[in-house]
N, CA, C and O of each residue as an XYZ file, in Angstrom:
372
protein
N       0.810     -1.187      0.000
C       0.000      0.000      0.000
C       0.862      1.262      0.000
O       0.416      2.293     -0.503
N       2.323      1.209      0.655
C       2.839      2.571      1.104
C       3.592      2.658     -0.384
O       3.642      3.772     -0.906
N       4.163      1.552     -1.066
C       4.758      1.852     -1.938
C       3.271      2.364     -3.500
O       3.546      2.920     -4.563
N       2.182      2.017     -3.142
C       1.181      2.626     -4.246
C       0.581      4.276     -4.220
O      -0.038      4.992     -5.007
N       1.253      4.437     -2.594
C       1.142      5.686     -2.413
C       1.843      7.022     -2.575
O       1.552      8.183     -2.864
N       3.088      6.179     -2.194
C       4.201      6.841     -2.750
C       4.559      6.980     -4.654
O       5.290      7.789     -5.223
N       3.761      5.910     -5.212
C       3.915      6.183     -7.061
C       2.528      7.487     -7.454
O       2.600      8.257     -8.412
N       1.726      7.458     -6.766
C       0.567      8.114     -6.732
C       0.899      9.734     -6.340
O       0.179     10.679     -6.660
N       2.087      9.818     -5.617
C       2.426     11.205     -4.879
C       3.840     11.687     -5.928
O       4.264     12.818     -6.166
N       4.295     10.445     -6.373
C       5.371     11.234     -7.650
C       4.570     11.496     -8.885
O       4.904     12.447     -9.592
N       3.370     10.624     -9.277
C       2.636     10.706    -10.146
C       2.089     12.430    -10.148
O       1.795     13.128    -11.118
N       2.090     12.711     -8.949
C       1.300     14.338     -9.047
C       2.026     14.907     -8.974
O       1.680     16.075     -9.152
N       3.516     14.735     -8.692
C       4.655     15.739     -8.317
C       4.754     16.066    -10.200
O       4.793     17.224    -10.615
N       4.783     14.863    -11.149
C       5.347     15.106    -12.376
C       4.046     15.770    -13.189
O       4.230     16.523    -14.146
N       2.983     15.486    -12.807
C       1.531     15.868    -13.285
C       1.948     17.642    -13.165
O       1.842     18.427    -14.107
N       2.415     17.987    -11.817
C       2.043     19.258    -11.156
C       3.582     20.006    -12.092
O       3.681     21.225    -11.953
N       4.307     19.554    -12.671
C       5.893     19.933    -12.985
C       4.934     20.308    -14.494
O       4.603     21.433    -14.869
N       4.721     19.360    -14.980
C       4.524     19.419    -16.325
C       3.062     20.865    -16.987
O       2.962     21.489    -18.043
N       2.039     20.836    -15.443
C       1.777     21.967    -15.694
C       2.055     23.610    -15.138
O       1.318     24.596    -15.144
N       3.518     23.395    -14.648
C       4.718     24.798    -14.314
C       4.710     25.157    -12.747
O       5.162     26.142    -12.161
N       3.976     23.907    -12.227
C       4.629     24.058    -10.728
C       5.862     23.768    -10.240
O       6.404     22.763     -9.780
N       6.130     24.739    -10.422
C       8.239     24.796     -9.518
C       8.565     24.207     -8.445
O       9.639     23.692     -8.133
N       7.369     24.320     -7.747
C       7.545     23.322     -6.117
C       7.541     21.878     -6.695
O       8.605     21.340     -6.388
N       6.842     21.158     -7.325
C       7.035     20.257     -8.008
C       8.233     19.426     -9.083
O       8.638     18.285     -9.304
N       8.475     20.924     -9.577
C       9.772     20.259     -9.800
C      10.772     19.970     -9.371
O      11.490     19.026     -9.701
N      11.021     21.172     -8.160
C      11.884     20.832     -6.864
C      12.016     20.117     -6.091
O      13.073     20.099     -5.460
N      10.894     19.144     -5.794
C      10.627     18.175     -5.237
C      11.111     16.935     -6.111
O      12.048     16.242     -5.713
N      10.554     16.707     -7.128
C      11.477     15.826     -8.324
C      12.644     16.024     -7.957
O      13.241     15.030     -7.544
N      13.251     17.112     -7.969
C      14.708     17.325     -8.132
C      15.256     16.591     -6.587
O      16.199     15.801     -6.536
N      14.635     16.935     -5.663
C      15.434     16.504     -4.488
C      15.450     15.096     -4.500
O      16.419     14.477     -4.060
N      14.052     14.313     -5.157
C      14.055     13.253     -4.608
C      14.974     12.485     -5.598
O      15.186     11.341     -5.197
N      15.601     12.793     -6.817
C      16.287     12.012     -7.641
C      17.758     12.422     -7.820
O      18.464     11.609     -8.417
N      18.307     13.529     -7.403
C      19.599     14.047     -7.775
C      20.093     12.455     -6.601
O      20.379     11.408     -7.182
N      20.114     12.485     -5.588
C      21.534     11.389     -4.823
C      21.663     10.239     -6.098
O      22.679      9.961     -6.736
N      20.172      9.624     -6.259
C      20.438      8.495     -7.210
C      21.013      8.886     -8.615
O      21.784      8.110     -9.180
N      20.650     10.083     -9.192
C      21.204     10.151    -10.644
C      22.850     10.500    -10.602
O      23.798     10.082    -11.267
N      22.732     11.467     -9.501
C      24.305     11.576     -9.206
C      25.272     10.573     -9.255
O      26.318     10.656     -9.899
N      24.887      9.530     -8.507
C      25.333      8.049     -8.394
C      25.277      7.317    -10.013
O      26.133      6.528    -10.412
N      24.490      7.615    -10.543
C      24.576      6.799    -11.919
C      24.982      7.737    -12.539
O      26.101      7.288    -12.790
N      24.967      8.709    -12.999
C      26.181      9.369    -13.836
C      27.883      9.143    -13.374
O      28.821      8.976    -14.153
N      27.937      9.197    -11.873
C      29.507      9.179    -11.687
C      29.749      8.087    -11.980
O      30.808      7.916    -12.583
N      28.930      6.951    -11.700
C      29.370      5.362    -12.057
C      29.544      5.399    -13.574
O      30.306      4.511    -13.960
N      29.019      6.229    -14.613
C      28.875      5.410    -15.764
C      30.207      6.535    -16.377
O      30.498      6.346    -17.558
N      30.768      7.335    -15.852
C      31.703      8.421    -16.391
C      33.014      7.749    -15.477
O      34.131      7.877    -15.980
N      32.933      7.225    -14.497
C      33.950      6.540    -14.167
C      35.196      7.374    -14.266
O      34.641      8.444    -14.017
N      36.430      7.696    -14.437
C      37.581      8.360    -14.498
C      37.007      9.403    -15.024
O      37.525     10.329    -14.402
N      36.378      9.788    -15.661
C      35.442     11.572    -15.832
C      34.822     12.006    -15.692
O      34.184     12.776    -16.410
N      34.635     11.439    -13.785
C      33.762     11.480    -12.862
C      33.650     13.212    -12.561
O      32.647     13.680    -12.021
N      34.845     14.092    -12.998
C      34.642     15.836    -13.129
C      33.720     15.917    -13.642
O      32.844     16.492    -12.995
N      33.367     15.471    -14.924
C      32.692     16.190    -15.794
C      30.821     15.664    -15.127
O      29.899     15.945    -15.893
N      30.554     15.144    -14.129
C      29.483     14.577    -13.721
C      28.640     15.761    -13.298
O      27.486     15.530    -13.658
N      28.727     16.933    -12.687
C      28.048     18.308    -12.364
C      27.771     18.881    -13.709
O      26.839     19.686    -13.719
N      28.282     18.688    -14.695
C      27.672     19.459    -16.192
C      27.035     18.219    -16.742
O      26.091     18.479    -17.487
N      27.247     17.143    -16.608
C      26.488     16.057    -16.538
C      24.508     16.740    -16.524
O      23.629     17.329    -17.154
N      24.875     16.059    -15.290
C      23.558     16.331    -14.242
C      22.578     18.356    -14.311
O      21.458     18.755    -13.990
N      23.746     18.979    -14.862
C      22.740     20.009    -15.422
C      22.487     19.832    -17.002
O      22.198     20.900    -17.543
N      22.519     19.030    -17.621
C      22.042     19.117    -18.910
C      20.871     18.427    -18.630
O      19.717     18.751    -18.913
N      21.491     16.929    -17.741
C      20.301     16.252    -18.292
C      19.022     16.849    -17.333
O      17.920     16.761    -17.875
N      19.049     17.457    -15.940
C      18.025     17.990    -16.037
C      17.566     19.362    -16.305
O      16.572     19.751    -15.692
N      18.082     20.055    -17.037
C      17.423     20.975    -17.788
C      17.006     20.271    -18.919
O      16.267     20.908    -19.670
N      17.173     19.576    -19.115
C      16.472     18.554    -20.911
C      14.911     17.739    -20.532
O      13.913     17.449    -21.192
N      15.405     17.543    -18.883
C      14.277     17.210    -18.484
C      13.363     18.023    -18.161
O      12.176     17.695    -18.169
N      13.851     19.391    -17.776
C      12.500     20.389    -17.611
C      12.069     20.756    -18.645
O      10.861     20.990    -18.691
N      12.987     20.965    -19.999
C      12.147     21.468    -21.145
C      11.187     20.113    -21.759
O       9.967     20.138    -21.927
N      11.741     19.417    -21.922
C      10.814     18.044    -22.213
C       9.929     17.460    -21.161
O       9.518     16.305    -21.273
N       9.628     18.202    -20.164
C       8.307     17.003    -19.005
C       7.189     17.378    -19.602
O       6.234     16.679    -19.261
N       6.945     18.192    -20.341
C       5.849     19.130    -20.776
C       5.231     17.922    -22.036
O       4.033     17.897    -22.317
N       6.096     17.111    -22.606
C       6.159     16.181    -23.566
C       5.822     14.587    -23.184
O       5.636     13.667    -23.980
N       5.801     14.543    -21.727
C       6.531     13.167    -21.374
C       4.916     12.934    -21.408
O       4.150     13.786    -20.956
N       4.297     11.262    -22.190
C       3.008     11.402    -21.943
C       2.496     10.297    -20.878
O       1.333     10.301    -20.476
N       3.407      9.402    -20.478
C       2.992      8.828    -18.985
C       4.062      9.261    -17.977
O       5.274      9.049    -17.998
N       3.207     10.010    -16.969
C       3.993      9.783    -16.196
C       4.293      9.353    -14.817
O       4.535      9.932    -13.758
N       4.188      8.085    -15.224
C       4.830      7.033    -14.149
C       5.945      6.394    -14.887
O       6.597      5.466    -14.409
N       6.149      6.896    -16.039
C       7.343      6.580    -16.601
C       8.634      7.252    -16.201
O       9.792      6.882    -16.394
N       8.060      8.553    -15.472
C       9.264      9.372    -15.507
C      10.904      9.407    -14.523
O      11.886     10.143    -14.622
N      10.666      8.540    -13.837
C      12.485      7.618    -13.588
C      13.058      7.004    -14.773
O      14.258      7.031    -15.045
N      12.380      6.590    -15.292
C      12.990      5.555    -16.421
C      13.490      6.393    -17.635
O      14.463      6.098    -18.329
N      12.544      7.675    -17.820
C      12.907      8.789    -18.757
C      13.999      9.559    -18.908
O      14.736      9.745    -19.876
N      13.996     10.195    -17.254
C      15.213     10.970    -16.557
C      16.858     10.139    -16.487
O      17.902     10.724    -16.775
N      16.777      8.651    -16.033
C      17.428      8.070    -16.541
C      18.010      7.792    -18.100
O      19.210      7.708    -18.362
N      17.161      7.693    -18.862
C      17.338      7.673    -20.087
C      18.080      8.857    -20.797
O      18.955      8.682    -21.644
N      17.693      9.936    -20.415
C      18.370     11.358    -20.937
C      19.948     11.640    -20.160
O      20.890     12.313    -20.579
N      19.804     10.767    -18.748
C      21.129     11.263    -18.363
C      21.974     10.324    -19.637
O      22.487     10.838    -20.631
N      21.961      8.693    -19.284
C      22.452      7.750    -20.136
C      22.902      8.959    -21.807
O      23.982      9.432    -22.162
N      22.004      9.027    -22.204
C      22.203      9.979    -23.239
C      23.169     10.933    -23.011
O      23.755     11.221    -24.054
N      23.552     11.525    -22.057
C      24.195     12.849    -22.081
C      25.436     11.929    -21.875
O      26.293     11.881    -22.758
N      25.561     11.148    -20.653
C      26.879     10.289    -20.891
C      27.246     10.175    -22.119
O      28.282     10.724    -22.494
N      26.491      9.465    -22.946
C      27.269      9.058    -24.276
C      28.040      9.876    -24.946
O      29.098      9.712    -25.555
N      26.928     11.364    -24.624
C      27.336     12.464    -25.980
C      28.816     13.033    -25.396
O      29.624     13.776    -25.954
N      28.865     12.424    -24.109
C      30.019     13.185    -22.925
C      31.116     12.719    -23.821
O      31.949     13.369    -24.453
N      30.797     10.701    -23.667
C      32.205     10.404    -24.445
C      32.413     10.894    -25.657
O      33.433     11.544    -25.887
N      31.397     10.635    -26.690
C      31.894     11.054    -27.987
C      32.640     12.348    -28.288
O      33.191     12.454    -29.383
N      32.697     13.283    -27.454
C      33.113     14.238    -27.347
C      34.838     14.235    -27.598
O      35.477     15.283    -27.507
């Protein structure tokens, strides 16, 4: 039950982001930066510097795109997805 409540309360956090509540997105933001932090430095590994310009692309990519995202209870898997992305574009660089 606590965990259907808790998908139900991010469900409105991303509902409430996508129509320009800032408290909402701030709340997103707190509750996912430790973990994304953690998966960007893991996946940059020795260019573990470059992980803070990391983590502002991918979520500014995520604030201009939540407006787009059309489930969202998808949206860990998304935010993930765009960091993964920014890694890549990190290496090709």
């Amino acid at each position: 039950m606590e965990n259907n409540i808790e998908q139900a309360y991010e469900l409105t956090l991303v509902l409430g982001s996508q129509i320009g509540d800032e408290g909402a997105f701030e709340e997103l933001f707190r509750r996912y930066s430790p973990r994304l932090r953690f998966y960007v430095a893991k996946m940059l590994g020795e260019r573990h510097s470059q992980t803070d310009d990391v983590l502002q692309e991918t979520w500014t990519s995520a604030f201009r795109g939540l407006p787009r995202l059309n489930d969202g209870a998808a949206f860990r898997g998304w935010l993930f997805s765009i960091a993964r992305a920014r890694v890549c574009r990190e290496f090709r660089r």
